[in-house]
Backbone as ProteinMPNN parsed JSONL, in Angstrom:
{"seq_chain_A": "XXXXXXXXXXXXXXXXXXXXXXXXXXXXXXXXXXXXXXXXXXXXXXXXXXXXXXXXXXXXXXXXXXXXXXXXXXXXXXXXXXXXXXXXXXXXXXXXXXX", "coords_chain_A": {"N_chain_A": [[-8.82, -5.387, -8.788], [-10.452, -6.395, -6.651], [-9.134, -8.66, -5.803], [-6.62, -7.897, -5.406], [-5.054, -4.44, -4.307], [-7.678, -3.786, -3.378], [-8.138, -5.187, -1.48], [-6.271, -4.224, 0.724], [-6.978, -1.809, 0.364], [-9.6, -1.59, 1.992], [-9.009, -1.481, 4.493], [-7.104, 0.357, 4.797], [-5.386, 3.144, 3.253], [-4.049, 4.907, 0.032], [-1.756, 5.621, 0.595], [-0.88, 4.615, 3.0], [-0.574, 2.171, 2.551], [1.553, 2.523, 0.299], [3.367, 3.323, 1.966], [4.171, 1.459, 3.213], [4.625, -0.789, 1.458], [7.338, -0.453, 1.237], [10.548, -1.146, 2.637], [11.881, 1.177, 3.905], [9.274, 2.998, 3.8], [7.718, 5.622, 2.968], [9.568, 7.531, 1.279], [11.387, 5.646, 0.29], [9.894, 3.924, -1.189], [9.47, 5.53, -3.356], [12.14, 5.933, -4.11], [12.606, 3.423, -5.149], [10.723, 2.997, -7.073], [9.831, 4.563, -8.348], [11.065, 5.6, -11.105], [9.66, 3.87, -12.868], [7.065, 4.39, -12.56], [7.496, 6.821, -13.709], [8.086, 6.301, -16.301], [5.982, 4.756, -16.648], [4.379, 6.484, -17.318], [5.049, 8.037, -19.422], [4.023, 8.661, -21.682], [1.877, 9.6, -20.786], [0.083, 12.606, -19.416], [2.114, 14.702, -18.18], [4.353, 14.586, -14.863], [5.784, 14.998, -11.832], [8.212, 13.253, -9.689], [8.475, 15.083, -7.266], [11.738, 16.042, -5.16], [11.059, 17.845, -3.025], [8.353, 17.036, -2.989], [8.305, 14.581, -2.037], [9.43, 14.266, 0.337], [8.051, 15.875, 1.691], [5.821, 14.327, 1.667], [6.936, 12.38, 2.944], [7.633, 13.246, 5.488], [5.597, 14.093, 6.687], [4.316, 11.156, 6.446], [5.546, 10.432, 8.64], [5.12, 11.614, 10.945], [3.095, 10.22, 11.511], [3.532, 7.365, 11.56], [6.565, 5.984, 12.447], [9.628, 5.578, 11.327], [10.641, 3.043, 11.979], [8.915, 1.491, 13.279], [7.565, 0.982, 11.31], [8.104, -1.826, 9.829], [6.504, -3.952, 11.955], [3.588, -2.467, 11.456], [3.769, -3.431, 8.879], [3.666, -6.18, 9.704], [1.166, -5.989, 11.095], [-0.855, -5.291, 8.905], [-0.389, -7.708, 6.783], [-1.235, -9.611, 8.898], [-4.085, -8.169, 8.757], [-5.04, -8.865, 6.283], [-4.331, -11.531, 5.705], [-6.387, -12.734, 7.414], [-8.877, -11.577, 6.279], [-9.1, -12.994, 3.987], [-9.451, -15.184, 4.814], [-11.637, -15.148, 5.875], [-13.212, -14.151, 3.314], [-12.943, -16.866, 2.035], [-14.387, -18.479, 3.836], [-17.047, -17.117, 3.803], [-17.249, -17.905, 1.003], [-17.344, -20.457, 0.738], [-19.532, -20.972, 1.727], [-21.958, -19.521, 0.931], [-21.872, -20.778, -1.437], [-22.213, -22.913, -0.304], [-25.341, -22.972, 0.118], [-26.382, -23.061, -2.682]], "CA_chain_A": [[-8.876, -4.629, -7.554], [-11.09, -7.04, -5.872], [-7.879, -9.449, -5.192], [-4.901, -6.977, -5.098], [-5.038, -3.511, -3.792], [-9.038, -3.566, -3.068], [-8.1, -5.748, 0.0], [-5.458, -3.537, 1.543], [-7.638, -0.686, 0.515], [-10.528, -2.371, 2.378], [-8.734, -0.966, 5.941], [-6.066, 1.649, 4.86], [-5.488, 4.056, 2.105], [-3.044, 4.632, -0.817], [-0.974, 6.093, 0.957], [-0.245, 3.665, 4.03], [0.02, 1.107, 1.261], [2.626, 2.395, -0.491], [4.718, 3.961, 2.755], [4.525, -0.123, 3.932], [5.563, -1.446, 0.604], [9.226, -0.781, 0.884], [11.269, -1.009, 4.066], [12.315, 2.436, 4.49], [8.696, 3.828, 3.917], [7.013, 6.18, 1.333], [10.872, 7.742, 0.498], [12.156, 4.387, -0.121], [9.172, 3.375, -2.294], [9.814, 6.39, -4.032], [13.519, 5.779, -4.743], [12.551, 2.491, -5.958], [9.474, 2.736, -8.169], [9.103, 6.236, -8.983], [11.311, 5.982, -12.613], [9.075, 2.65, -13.25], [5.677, 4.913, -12.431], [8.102, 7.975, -14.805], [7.9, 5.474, -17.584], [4.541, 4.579, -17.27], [3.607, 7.87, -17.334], [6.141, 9.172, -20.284], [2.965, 8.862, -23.234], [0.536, 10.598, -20.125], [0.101, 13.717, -18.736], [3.464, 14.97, -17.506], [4.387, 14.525, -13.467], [6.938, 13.926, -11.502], [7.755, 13.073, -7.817], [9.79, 15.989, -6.649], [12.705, 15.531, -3.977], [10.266, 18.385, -2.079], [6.955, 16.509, -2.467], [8.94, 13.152, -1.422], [10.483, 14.906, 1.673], [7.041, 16.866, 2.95], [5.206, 13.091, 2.003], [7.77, 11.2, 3.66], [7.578, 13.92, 6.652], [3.884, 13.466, 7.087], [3.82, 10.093, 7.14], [6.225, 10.016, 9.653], [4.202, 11.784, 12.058], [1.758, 9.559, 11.677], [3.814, 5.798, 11.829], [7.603, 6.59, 12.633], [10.12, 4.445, 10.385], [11.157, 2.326, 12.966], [7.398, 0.749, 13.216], [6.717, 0.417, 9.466], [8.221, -3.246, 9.615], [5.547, -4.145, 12.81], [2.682, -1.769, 11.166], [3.318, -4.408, 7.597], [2.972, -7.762, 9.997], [-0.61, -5.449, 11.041], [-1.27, -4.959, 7.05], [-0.51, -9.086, 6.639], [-2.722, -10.57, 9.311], [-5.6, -8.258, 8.37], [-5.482, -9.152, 5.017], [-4.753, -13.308, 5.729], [-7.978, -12.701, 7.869], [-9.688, -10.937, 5.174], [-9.105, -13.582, 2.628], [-10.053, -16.672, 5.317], [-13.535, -14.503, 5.765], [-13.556, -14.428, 2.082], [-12.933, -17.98, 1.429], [-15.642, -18.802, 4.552], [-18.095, -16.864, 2.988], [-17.738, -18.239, -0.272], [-17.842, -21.67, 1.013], [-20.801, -20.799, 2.854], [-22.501, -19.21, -0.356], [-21.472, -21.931, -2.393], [-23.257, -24.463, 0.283], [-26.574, -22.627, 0.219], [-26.492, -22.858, -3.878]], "C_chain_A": [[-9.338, -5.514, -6.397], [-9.82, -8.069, -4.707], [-6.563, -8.559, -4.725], [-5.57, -5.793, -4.192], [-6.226, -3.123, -2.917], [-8.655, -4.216, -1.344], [-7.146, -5.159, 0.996], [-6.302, -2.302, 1.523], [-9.435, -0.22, 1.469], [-10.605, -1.66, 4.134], [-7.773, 0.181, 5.45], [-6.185, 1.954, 3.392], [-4.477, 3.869, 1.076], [-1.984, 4.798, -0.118], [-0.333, 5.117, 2.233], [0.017, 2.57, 3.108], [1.204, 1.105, 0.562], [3.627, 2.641, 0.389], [4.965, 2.027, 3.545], [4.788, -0.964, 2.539], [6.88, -1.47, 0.365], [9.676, -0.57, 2.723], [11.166, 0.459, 4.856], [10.906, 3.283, 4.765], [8.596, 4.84, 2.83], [8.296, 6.799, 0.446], [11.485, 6.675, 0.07], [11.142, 3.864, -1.182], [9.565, 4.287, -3.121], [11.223, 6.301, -5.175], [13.732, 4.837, -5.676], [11.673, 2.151, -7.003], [9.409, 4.102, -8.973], [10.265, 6.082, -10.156], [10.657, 4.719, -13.35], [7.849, 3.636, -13.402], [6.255, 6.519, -13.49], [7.743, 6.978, -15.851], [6.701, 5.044, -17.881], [4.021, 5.605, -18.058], [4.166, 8.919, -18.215], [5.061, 10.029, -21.672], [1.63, 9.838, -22.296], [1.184, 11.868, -19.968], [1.448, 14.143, -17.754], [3.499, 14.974, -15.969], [5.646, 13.764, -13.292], [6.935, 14.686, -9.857], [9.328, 14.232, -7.451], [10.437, 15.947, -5.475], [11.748, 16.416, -3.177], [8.981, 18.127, -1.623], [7.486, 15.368, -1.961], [8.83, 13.951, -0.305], [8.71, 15.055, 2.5], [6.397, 15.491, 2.717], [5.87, 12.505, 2.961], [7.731, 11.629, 5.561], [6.42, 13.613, 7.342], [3.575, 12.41, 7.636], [4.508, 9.376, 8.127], [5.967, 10.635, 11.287], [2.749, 10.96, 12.46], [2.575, 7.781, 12.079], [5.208, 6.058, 11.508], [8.235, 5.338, 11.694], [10.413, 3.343, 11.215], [9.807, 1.402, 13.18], [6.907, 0.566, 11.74], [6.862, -1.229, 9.386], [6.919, -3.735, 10.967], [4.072, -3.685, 12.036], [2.6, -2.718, 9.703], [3.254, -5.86, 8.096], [1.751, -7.808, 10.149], [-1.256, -6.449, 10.122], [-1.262, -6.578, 7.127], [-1.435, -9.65, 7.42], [-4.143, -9.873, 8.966], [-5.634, -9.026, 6.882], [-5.306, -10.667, 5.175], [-6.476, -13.39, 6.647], [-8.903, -12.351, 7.226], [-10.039, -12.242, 4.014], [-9.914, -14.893, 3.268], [-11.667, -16.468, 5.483], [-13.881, -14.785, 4.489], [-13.68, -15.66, 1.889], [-14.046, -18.97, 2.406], [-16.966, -18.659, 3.964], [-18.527, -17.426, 1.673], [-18.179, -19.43, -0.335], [-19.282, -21.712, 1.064], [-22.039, -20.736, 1.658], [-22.78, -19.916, -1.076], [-22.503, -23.046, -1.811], [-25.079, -24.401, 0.113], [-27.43, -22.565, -1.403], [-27.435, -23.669, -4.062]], "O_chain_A": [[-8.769, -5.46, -5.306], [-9.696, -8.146, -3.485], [-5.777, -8.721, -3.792], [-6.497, -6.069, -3.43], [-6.093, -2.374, -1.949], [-8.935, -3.655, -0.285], [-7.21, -5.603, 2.143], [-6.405, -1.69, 2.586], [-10.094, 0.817, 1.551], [-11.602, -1.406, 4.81], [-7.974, 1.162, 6.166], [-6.814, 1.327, 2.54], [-3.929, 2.767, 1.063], [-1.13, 3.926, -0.272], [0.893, 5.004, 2.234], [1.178, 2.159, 3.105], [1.836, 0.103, 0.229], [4.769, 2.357, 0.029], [5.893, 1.664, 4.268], [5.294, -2.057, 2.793], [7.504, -2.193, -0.411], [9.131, 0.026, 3.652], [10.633, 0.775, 5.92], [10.942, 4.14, 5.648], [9.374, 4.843, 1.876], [8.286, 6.709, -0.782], [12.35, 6.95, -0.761], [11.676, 3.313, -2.145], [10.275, 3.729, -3.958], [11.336, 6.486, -6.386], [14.492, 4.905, -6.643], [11.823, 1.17, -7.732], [8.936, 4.393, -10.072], [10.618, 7.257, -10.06], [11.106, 4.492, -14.473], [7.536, 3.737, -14.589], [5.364, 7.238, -13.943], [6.576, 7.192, -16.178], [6.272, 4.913, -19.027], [3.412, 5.593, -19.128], [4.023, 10.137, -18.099], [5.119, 11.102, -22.273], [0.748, 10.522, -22.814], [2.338, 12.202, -20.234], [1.536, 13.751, -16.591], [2.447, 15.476, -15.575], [6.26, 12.835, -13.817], [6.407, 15.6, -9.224], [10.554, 14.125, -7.428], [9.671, 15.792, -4.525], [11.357, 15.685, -2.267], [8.431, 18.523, -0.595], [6.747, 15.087, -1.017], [7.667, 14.32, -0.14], [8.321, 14.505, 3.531], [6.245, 15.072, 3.864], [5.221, 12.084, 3.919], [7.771, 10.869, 6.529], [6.316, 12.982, 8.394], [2.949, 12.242, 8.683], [4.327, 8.212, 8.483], [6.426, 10.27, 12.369], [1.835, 11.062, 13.279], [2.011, 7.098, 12.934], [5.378, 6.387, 10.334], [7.579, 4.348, 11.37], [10.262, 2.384, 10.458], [10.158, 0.222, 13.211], [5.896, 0.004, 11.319], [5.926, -1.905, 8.957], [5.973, -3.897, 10.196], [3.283, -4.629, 11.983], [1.459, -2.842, 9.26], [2.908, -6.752, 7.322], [1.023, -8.741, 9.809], [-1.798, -7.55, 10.212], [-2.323, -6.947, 7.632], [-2.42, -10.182, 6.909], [-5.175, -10.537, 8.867], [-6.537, -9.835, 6.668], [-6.283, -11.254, 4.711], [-7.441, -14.09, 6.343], [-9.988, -12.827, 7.562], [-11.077, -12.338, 3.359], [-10.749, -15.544, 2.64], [-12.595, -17.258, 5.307], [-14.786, -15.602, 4.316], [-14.803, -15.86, 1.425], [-14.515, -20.008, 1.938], [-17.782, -19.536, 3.68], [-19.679, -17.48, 1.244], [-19.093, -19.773, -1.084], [-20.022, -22.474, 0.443], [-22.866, -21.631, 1.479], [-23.919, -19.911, -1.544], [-23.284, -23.776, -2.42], [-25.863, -25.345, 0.019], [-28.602, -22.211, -1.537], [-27.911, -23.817, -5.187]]}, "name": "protein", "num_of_chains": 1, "seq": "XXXXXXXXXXXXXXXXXXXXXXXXXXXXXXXXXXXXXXXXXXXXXXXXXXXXXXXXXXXXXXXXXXXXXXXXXXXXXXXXXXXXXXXXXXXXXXXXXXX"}
């Protein structure tokens, strides 16, 4: 967590995470992961991403960051997190010097 998701989750949520992992936005992640996250999930607890919870997600988060800004809103997501990691790797220096 600390390296992956912890650092995007650090400034934004699951949910802006996953609607800026695919081009199109949380319906396009959807189209493309959701029978990968079905297969995980075939030996769990039954769920599945219904074309009506897609739609009212995909609706939502399009009042909030329109599709047309998701590619701008994931160069955001990239410089915080290269800034995140150069803090990290400052600090650790830093840490490291005071050992």
């Amino acid at each position: 967590m600390r390296d992956g998701l912890g650092l995007r989750w650090s400034f934004m949520g699951p949910f802006e995470t996953i609607d800026l992992n695919a081009p199109g936005g949380v319906a396009d992640y959807a189209a493309r992961y959701g029978a990968m996250y079905r297969s995980f999930a075939k030996d769990s607890v039954p769920f599945d991403w219904s074309p009506d919870s897609i739609a009212r997600l995909d609706a939502e988060r399009r009042e909030v960051l329109p599709r047309d800004q998701i590619e701008s809103r994931s160069r955001w997501r990239d410089r915080r997190l290269m800034a995140l990691l150069a803090h990290r790797r400052a600090t650790s220096k830093s840490d490291d010097d005071k050992s």
